[in-house]
N, C-alpha and C positions, 0 to 999 in steps of 0.2 A: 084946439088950435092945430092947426093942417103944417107940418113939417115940411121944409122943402126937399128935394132930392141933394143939396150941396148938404143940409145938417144931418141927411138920413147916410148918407154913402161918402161926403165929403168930396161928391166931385159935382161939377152942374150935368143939369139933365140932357142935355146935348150928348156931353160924353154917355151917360149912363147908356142911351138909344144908339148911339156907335158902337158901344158894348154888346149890345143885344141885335144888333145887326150882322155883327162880325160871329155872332155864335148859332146865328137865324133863329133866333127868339128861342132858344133851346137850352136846357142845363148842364150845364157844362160836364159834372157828372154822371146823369143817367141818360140824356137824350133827351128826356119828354119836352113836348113841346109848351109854350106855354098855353096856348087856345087849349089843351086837354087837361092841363090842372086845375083843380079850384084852390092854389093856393099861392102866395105871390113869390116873384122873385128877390132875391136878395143880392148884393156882392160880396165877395171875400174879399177883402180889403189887402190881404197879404198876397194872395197871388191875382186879383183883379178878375176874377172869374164871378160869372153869375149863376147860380145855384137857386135850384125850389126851395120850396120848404120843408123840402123830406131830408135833408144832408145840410140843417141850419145847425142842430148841434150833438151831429156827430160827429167831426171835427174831418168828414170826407172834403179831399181835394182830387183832384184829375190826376193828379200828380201821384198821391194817394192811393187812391185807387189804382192806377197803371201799374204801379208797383215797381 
């Protein structure tokens, strides 16, 4: 059974694609883009950033990171 984007991130998929507009399809942490990863994006839920799958559980944020 195929989850939708409000039970996967808890927001509708609209917002999720304004998310990912506002960042140019990119991770918020490293830059990559998403067309050069093979692997999907996620949200942080607590600061509303979207992240690959390389910084899903290591608990990096932007915020984090910048230091």
């Amino acid at each position: 059974m195929k989850r939708t984007y409000e039970e996967m991130y808890g927001i509708p998929h609209a917002e999720f694609i304004a998310i990912m507009n506002l960042q140019d399809y990119c991770c918020a942490i490293c830059g990559a883009h998403q067309a050069d990863l093979r692997t999907m994006f996620t949200l942080n839920k607590e600061t509303m950033e979207l992240v690959c799958g390389r910084h899903l559980h290591t608990g990096d944020t932007l915020r984090s990171v910048a230091g």
